[in-house]
C-alpha positions in Angstrom: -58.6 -0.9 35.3 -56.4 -2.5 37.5 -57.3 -5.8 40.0 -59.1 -2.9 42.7 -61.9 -2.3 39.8 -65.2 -1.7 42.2 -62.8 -1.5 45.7 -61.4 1.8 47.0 -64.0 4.2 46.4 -64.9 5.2 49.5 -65.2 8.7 50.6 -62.7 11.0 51.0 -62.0 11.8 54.5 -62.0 15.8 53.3 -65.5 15.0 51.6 -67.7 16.8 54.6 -70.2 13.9 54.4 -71.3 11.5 56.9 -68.7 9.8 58.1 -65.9 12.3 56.7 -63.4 12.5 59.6 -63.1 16.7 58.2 -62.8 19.1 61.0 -65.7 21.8 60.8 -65.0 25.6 62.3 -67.8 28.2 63.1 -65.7 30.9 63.1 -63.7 31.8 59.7 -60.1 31.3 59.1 -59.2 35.1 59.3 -60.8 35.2 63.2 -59.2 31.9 63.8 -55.4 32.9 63.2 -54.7 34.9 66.2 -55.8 32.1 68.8 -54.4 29.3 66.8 -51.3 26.9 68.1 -50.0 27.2 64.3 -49.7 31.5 64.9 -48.2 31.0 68.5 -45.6 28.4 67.2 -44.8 30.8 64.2 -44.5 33.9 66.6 -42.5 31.4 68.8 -40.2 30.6 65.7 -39.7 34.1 65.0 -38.7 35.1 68.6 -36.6 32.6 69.0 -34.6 33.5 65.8 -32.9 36.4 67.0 -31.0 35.2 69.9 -29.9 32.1 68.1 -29.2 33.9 64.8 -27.0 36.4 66.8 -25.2 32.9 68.5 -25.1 31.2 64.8 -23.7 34.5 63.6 -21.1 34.7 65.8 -19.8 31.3 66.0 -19.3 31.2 62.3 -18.0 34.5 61.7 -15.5 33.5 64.6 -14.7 30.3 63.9 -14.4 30.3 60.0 -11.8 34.1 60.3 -10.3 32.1 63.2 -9.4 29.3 61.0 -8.8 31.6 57.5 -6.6 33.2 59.3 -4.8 29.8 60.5 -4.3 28.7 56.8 -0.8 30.0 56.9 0.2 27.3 59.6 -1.4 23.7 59.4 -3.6 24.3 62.7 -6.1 26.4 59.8 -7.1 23.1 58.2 -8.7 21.1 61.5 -9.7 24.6 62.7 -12.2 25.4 59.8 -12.8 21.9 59.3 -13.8 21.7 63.1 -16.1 25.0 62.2 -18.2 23.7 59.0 -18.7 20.3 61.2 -20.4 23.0 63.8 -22.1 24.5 61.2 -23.3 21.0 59.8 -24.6 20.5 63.7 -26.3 23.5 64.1 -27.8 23.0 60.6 -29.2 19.5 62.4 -30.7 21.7 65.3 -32.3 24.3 63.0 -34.5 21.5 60.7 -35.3 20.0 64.0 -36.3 23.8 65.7 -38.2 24.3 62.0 -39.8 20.5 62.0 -41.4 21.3 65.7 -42.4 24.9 65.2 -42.8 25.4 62.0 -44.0 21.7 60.8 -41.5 21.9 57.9 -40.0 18.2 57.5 -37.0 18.6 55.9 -35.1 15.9 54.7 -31.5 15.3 56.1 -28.4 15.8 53.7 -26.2 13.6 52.3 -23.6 12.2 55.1 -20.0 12.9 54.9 -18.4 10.7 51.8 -14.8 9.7 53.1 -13.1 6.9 50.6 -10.5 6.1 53.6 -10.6 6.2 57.5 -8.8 8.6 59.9 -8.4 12.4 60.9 -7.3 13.8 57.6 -10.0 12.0 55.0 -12.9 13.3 58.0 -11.2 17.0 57.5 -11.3 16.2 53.6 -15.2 15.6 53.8 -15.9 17.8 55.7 -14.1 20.8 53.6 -15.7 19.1 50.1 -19.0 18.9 51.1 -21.7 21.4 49.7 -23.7 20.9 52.8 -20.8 22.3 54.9 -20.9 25.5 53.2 -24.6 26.0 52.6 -24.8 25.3 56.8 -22.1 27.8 56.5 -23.9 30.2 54.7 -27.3 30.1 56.4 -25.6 31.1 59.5 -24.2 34.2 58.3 -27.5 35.3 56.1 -29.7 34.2 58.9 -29.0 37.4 60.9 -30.2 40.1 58.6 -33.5 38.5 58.1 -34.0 37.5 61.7 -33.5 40.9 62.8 -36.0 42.0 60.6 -38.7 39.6 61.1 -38.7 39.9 64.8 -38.8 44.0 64.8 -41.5 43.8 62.3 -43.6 40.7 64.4 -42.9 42.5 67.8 -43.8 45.6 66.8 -47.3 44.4 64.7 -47.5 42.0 67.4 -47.8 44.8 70.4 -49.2 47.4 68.3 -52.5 45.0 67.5 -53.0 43.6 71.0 -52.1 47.0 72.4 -54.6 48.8 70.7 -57.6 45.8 71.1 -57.0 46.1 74.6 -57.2 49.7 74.9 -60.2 49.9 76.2 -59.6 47.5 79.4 -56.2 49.7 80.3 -57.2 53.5 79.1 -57.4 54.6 82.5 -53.8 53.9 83.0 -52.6 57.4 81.3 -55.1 59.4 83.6 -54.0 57.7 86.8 -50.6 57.2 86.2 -49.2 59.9 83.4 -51.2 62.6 84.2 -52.8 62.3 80.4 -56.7 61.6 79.5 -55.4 58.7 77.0 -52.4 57.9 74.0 -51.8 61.3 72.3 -52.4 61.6 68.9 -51.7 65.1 68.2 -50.0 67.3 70.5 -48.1 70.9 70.1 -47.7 73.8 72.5 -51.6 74.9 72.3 -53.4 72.0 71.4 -53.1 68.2 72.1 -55.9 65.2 70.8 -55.9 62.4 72.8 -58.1 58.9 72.9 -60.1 59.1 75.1 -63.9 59.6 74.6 -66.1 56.5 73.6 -66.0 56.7 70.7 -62.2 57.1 70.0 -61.7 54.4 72.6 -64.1 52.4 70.3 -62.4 53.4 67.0 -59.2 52.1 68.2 -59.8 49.2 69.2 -61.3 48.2 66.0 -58.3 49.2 64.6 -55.9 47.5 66.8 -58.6 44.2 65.8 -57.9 44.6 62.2 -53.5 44.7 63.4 -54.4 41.7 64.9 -56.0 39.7 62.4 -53.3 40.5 60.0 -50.8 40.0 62.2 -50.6 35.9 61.9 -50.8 36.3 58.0 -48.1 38.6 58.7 -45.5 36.3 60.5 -46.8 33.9 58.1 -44.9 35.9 55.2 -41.9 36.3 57.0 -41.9 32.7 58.1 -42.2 31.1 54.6 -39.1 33.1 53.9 -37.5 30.7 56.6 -38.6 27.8 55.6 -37.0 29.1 52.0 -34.2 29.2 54.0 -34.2 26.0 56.0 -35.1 23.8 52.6 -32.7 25.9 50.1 -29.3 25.5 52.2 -29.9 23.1 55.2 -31.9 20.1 53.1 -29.9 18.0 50.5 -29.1 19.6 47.2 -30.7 19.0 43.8 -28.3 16.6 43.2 -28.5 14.3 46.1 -32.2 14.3 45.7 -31.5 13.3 42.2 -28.7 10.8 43.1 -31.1 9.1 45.3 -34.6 9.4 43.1 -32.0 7.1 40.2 -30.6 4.9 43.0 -34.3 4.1 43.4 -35.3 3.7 40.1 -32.5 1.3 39.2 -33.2 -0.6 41.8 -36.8 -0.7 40.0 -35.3 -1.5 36.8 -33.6 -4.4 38.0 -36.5 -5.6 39.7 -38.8 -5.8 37.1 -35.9 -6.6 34.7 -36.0 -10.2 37.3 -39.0 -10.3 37.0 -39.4 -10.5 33.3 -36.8 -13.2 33.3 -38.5 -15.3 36.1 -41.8 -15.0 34.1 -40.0 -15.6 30.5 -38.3 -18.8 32.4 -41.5 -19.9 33.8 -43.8 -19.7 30.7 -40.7 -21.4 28.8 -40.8 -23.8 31.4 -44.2 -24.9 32.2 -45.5 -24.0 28.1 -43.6 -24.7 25.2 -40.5 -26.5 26.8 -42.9 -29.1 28.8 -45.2 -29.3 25.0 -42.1 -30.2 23.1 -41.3 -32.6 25.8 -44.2 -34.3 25.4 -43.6 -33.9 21.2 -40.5 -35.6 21.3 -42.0 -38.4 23.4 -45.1 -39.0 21.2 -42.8 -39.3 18.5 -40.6 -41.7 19.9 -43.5 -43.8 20.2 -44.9 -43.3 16.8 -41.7 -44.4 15.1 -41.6 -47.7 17.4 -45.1 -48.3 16.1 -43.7 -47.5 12.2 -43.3 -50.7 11.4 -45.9 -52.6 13.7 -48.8 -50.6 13.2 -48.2 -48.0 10.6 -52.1 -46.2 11.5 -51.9 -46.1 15.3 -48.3 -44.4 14.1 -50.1 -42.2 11.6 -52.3 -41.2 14.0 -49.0 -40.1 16.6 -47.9 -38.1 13.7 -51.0 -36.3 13.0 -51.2 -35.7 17.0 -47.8 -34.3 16.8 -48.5 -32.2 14.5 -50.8 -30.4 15.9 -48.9 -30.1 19.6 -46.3 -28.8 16.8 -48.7 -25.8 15.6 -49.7 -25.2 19.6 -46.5 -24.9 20.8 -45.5 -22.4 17.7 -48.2 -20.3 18.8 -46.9 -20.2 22.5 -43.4 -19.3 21.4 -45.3 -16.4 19.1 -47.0 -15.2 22.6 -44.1 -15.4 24.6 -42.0 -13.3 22.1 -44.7 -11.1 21.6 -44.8 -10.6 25.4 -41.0 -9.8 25.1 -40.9 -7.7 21.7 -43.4 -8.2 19.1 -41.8 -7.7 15.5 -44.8 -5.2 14.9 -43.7 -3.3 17.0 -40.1 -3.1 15.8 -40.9 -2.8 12.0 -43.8 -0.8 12.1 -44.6 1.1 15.0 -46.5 2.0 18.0 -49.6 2.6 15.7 -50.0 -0.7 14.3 -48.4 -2.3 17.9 -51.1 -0.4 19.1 -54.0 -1.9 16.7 -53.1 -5.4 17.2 -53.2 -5.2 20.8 -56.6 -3.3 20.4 -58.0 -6.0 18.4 -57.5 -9.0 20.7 -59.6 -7.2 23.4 -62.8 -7.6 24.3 -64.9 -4.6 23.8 -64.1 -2.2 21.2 -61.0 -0.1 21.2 -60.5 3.1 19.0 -56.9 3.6 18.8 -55.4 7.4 17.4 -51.7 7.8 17.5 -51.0 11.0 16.1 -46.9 11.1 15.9 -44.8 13.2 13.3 -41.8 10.5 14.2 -40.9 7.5 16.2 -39.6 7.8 20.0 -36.3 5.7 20.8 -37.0 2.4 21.1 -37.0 1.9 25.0 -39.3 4.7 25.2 -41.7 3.0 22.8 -41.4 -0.3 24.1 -42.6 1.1 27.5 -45.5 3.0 26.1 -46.6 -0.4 24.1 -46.0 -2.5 27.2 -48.4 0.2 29.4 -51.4 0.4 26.5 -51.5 -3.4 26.8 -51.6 -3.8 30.3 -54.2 -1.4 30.6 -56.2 -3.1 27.5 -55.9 -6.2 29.5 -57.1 -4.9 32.6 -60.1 -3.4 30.7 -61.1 -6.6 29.2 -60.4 -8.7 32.5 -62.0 -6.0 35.7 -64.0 -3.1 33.6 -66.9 -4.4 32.6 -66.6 -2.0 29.9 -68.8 -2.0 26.4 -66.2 0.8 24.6 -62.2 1.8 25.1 -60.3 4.4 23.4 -56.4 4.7 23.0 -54.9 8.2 22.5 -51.0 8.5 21.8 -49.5 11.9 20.9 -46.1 14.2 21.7 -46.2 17.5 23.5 -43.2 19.0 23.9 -40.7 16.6 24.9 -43.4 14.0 26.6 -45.1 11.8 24.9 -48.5 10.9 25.8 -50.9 8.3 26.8 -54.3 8.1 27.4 -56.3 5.3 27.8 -60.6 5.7 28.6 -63.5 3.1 29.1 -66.5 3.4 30.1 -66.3 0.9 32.7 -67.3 0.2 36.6 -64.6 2.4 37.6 -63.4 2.5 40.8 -59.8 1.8 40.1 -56.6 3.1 42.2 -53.1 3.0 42.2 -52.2 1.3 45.0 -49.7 -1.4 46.7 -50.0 -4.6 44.8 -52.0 -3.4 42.5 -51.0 -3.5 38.8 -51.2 -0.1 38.7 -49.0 0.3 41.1 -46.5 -1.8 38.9 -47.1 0.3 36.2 -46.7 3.6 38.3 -42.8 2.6 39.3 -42.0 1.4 35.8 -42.9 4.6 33.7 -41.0 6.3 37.2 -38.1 4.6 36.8 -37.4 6.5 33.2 -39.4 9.5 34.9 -42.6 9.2 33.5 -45.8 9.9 35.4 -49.1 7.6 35.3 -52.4 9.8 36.5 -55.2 7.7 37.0 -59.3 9.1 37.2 -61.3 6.6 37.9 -64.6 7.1 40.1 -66.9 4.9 41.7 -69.2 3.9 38.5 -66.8 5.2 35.6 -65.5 6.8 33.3 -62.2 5.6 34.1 -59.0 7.8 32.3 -55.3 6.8 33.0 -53.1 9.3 31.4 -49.3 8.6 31.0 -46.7 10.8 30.5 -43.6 9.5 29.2 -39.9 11.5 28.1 -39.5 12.1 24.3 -36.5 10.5 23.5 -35.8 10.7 19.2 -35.3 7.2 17.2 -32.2 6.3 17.3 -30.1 3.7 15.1 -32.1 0.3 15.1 
């Protein structure tokens, strides 16, 4: 339904048909994992966790008792502000150790915030921060867990490779230890050891099964990680947040311009440049009063009608801003006059107990129409339906045709327009549209009550 109707359709490069740029594998995922570069990087990850964890561990433990223990005397307040800063560094190596080993791209945190320059607003900042502590804190928990995960790897690790291989070092315990194999059993009468054919065979089917689980393995204990790298070394909720609104304003006062540069336009180039040309046909017609009073009844009659065409711009252009139908009665009636100036035939149901607030509704007229206006312009549709109705605290769009489809959301598109404007009140637009149709955009929008008109 958007400007792309017929264009974009092509096949998905995940399809697996011709053409599909999809990598194929002959051997399953489960026989993959032990040879893959994703396992070695993870075992990589693991290992290395330990020996930094222990350094991590100990800088902060020092550093931040160091300075604690400082606070007495005014040398604790640059010393524990000099240890978060380290902590805020080596958070800075571990998303960039996780990024290259792990393929986790975590975002960076907010900077520093100082309102003034110099020594003491840096030691401020630094001590206010949230990411200061939660670099703080991933040092000290990192330890536990990274002594964990690398007995638990090593020792699958060995004990899986050890006992696949068994067969191609065996004779190591009969040359070198004086044993016919690895003991299983052993007391002062009797001992079992592994080392018939069999046996040998046995075990290293078993040390193939340690094997195979041993990526899926160190993929566990590695998701824990990235838990840990995202939760307390990424930015917090509330950055996140701060910056998704900082983004949407920024929307809203774009399209905000933009509605004022196309209101000033239409103004301009419509009904101002009409009643121009009105004011000027008058002129003429009351020069021409006296002289020739037909030519001038003619002017009048001319004027008239520029008068009635003109009116009827100003009625689309405030429709375009806000149409009264809207305001007095509702989305379901909005809805039904914008249904019937389409071309193809639009069932509208709006099934709402009460209205939303009056932004919200104005937003989920403005989206029905564009869509109907897209449908009548790039569908090729013979049918259209219009659903509206509240779940929970979202209230719901859904617009159908059977049309061409082919439609997609994206850049330039007006889709794509309507995309950032239901995002910028965080609503989401979800658009199904394959080559050759049905096409289904679903909007989700917040439930806001009616408020005071």
């Amino acid at each position: 339904m958007a400007t792309e109707y017929g264009q974009g359709y092509g096949l998905d490069s995940g399809s697996g048909f011709p053409g599909s740029t999809e990598r194929r594998y002959r051997l399953p995922a489960a026989l993959r994992a032990p040879v893959e570069g994703r396992t070695w990087r993870e075992l990589g990850y693991v290992l290395l966790s330990l020996p930094i964890s222990v350094l991590l561990f100990t800088y902060a433990v020092t550093m931040v008792s160091l300075g604690a223990g400082l606070l007495v005397t005014f040398l604790g307040i640059p010393v524990l502000a000099g240890a978060l800063a380290g902590c805020r560094g080596i958070g800075a190596l571990e998303r960039t150790r996780a990024r290259a080993l792990l393929d986790l791209d975590v975002a960076d945190p907010e900077p520093l915030r100082m309102k003034r320059h110099g020594a003491m607003a840096w030691m401020g900042a630094v001590l206010k921060s949230g990411t200061s502590w939660r670099a703080l804190l991933y040092s000290v928990l990192h330890l536990p867990w990274a002594v964990f995960s690398f007995v638990v790897t090593v020792n699958v690790w060995a004990l899986g490779w050890g006992l696949l291989t068994y067969p191609l070092w065996f004779w190591v315990f009969p040359v070198y230890a004086g044993q016919d194999g690895i003991q299983l059993y052993g007391d002062e009468t009797h001992r079992v050891y592994l080392d018939n054919p069999f046996e040998i065979t046995v075990t290293a089917l078993v040390g193939l099964l340690f094997t195979i689980a041993t990526p899926w393995i160190v993929r566990a204990l590695t998701m824990v990680d990235r838990l840990l790298v995202h939760g307390l070394l990424g930015p917090s909720r509330l950055a996140s947040r701060v910056v998704e609104l900082e983004s949407d304003r920024g929307v809203v006062v774009d399209t905000a311009a933009a509605d004022l540069r196309r209101i000033e336009r239409d103004l301009h180039d419509g009904a101002q440049a009409r009643l121009v040309a009105l004011a000027m046909d008058l002129g003429l017609a009351k020069e021409k009063l006296q002289e020739d009073p037909e030519a001038a009844q003619r002017m009048v009659d001319e004027a008239h009608g520029e008068v009635k065409t003109a009116l009827q711009e100003l009625r689309d252009l405030a429709r375009g801003i806000h149409p009264a139908v809207l305001t007095d009665r509702g989305l379901d009636a909005a809805l039904s006059s914008v249904a019937s100036r389409c071309t193809v035939p639009v069932r509208v149901e709006v099934d709402l107990a009460e209205r939303p607030a009056p932004a919200i509704e104005g937003i989920a007229y403005f989206t029905v129409s564009e869509l109907l206006q897209n449908i009548s312009k790039h569908s090729r549709a013979t049918w259209a339906a219009v659903e509206v109705w509240r779940t929970e605290n979202r209230l719901m769009l859904q617009v159908v045709d059977n049309g061409v489809g082919g439609a997609e959301v994206s850049q330039g598109s007006g889709l794509a327009g309507l995309a950032d404007r239901l995002d910028a009140v965080d609503g989401i637009l979800v658009v199904d549209s394959p080559a050759g149709g049905p096409t289904r955009v679903t909007a989700e929008l917040p439930w806001r009550g009616e408020h005071v008109r």
